[in-house]
OpenMM code with the backbone's topology and positions (N, CA, C; nanometers):
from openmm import Vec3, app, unit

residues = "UNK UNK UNK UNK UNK UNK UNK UNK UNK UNK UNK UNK UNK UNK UNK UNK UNK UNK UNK UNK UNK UNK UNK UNK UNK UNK UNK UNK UNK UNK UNK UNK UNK UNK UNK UNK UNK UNK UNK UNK UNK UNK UNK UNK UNK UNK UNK UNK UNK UNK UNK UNK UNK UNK UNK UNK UNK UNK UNK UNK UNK UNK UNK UNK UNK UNK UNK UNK UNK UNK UNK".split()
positions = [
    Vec3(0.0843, -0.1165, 0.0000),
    Vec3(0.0000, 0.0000, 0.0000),
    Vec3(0.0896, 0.1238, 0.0000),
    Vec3(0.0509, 0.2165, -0.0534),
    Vec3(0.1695, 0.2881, -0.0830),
    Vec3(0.0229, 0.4598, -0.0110),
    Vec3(0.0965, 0.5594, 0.0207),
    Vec3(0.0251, 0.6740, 0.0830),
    Vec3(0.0264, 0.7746, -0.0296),
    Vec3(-0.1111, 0.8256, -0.0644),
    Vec3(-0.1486, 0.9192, -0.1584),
    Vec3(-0.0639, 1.1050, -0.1224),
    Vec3(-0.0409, 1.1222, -0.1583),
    Vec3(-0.0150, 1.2743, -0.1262),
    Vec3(-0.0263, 1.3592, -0.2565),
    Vec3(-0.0573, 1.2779, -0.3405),
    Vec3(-0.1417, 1.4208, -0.4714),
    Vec3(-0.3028, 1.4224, -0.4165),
    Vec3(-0.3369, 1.5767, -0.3977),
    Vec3(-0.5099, 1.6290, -0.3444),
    Vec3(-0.5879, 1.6122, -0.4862),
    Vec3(-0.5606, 1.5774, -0.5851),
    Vec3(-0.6342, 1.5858, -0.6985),
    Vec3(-0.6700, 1.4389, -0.7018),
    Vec3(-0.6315, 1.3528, -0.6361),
    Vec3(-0.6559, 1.2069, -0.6632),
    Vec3(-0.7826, 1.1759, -0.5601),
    Vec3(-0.8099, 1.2442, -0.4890),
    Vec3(-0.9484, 1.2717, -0.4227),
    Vec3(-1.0613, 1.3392, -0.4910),
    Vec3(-1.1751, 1.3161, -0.5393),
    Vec3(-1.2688, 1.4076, -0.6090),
    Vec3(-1.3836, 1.3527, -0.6227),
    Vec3(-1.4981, 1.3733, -0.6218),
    Vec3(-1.6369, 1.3495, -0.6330),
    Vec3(-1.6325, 1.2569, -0.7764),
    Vec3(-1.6535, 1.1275, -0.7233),
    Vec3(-1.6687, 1.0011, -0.8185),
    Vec3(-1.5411, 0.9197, -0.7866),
    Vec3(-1.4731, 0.9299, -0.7227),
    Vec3(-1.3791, 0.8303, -0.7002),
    Vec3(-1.4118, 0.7121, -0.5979),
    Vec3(-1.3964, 0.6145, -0.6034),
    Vec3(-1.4185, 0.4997, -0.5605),
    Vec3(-1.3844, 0.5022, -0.4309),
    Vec3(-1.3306, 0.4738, -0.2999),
    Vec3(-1.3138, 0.4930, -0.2037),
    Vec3(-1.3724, 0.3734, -0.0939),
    Vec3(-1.2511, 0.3581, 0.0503),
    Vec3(-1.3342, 0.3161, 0.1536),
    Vec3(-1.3206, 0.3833, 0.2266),
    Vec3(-1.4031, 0.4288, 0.3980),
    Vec3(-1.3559, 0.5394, 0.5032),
    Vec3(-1.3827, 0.4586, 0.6103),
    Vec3(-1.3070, 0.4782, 0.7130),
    Vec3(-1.3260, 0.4600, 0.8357),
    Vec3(-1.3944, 0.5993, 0.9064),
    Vec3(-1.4895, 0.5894, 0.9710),
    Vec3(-1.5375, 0.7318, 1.0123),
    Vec3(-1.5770, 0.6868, 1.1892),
    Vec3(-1.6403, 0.7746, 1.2615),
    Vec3(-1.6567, 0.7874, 1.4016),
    Vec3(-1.7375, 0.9304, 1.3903),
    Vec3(-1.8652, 0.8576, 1.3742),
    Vec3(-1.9977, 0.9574, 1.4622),
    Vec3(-1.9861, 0.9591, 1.5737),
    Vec3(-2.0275, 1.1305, 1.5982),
    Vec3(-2.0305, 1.1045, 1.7675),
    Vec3(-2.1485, 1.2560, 1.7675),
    Vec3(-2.2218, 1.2920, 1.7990),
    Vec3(-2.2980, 1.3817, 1.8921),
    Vec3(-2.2211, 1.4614, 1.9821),
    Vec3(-2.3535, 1.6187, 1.9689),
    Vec3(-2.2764, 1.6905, 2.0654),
    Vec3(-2.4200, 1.7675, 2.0853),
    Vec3(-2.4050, 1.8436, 2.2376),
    Vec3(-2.5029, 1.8973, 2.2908),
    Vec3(-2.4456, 2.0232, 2.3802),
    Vec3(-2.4368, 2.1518, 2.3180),
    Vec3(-2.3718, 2.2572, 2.3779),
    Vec3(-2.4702, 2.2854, 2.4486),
    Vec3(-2.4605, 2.3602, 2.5797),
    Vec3(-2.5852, 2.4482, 2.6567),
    Vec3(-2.6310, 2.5861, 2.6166),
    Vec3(-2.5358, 2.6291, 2.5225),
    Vec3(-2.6114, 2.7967, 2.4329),
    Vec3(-2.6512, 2.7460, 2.3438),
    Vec3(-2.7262, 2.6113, 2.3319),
    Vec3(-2.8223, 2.5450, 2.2506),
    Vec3(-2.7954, 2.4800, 2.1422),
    Vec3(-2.6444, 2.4676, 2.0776),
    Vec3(-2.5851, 2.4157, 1.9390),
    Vec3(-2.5891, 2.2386, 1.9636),
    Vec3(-2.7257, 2.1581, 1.9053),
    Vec3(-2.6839, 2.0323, 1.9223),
    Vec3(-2.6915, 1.9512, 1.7370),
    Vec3(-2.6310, 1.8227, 1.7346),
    Vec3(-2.5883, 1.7799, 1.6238),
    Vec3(-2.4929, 1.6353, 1.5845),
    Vec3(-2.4728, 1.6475, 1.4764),
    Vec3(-2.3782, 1.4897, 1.5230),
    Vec3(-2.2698, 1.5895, 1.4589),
    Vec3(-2.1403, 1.5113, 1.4495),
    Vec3(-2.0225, 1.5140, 1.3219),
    Vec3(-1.9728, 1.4251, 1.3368),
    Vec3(-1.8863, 1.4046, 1.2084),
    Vec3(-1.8075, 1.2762, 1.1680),
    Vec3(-1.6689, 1.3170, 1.1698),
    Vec3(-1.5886, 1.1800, 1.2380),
    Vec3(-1.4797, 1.2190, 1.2539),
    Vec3(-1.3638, 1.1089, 1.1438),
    Vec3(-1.3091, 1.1691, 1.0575),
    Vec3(-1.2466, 1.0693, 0.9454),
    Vec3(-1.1421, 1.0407, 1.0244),
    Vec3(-1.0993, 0.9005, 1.0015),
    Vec3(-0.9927, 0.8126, 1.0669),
    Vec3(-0.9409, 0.7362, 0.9753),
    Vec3(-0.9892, 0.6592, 0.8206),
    Vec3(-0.9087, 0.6574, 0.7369),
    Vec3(-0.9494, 0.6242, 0.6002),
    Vec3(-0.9194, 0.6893, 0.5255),
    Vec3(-0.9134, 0.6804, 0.3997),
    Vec3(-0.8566, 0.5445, 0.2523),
    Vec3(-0.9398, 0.4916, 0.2022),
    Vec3(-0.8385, 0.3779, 0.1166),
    Vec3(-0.9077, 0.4405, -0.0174),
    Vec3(-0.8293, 0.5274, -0.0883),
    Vec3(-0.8659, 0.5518, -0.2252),
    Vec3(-0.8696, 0.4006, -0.3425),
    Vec3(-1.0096, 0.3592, -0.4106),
    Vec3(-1.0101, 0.2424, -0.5030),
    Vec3(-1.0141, 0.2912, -0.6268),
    Vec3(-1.1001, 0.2368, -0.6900),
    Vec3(-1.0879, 0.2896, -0.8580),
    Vec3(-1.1058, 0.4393, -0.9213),
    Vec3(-1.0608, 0.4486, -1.0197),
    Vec3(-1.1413, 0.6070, -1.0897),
    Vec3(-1.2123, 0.5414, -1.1432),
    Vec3(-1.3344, 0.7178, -1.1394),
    Vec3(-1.4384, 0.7066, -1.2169),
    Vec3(-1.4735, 0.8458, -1.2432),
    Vec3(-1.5504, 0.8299, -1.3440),
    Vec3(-1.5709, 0.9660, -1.3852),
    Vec3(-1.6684, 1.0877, -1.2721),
    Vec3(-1.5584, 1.1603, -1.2853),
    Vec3(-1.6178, 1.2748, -1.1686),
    Vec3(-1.7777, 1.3045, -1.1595),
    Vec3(-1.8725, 1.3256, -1.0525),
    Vec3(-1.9942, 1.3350, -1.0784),
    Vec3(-2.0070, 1.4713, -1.0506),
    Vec3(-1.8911, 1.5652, -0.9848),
    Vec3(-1.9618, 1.7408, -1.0208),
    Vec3(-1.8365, 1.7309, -0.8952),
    Vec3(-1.8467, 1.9261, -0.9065),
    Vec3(-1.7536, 1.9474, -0.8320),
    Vec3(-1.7928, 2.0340, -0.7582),
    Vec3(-1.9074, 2.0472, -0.6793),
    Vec3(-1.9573, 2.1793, -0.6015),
    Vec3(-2.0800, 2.0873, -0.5026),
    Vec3(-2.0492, 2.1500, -0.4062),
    Vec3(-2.0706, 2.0943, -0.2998),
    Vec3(-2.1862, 2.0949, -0.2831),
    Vec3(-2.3091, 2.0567, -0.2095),
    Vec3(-2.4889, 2.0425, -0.2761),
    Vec3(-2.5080, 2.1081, -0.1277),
    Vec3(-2.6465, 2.2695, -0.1886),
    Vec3(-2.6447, 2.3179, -0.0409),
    Vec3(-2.7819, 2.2419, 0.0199),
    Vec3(-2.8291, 2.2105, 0.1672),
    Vec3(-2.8634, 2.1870, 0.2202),
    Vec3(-3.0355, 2.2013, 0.1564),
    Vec3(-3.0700, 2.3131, 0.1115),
    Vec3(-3.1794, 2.3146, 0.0222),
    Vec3(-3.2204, 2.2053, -0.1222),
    Vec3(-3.0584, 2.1631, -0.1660),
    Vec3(-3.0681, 2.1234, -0.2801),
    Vec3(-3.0416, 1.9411, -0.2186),
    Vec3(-3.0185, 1.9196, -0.0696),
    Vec3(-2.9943, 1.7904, -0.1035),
    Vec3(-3.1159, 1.7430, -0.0208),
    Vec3(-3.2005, 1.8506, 0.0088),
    Vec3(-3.3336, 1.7528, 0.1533),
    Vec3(-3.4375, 1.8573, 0.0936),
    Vec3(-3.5557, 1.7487, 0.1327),
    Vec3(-3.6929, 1.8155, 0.1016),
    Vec3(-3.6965, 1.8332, 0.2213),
    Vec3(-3.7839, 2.0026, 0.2276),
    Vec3(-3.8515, 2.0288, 0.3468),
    Vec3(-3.9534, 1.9224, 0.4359),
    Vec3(-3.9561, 1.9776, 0.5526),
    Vec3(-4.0623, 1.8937, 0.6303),
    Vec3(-4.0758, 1.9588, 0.7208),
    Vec3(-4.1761, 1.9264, 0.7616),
    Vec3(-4.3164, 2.0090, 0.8621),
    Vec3(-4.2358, 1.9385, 0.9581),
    Vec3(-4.2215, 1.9853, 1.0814),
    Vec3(-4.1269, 1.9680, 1.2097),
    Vec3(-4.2208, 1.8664, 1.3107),
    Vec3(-4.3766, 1.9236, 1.2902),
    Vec3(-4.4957, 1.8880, 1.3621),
    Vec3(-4.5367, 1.7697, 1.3342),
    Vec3(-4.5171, 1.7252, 1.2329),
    Vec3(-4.5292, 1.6109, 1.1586),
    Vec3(-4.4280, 1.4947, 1.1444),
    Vec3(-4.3093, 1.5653, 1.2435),
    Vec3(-4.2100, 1.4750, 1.2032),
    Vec3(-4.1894, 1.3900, 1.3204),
    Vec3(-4.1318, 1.2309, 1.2940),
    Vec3(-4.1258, 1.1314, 1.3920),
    Vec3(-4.0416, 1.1716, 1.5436),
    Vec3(-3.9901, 1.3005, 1.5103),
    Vec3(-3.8901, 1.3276, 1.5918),
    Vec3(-3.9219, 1.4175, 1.7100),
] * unit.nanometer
topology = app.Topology()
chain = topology.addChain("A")
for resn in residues:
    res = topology.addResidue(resn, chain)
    for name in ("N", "CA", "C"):
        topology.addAtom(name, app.Element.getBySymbol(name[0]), res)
């Protein structure tokens, strides 16, 4: 296994495995949420790039009624 250090060999459509670590957080000036914490990376095949701009929050979830929701 040899360690990547060109940033261009990373890009939206590349094949990939990750090791990740969710974890939650609950501030008391009210900021709660998860994040992911990357731990490791195995770049696999190319493939053709699927875009290069990041999808905003409007464009990747349909709205929902809060009142209505399981949560």
């Amino acid at each position: 296994m040899t360690r990547c250090t060109d940033e261009t060999q990373a890009y939206a459509g590349r094949w990939a495995r990750l090791v990740v670590n969710p974890w939650c957080y609950d501030h008391p000036a009210g900021g709660k949420g998860v994040s992911w914490e990357l731990q490791l990376v195995q770049l696999l095949k190319n493939d053709e790039p699927i875009g290069f701009a990041r999808a905003s929050a409007e464009e990747a979830f349909e709205a929902i009624d809060i009142e209505e929701s399981v949560f």
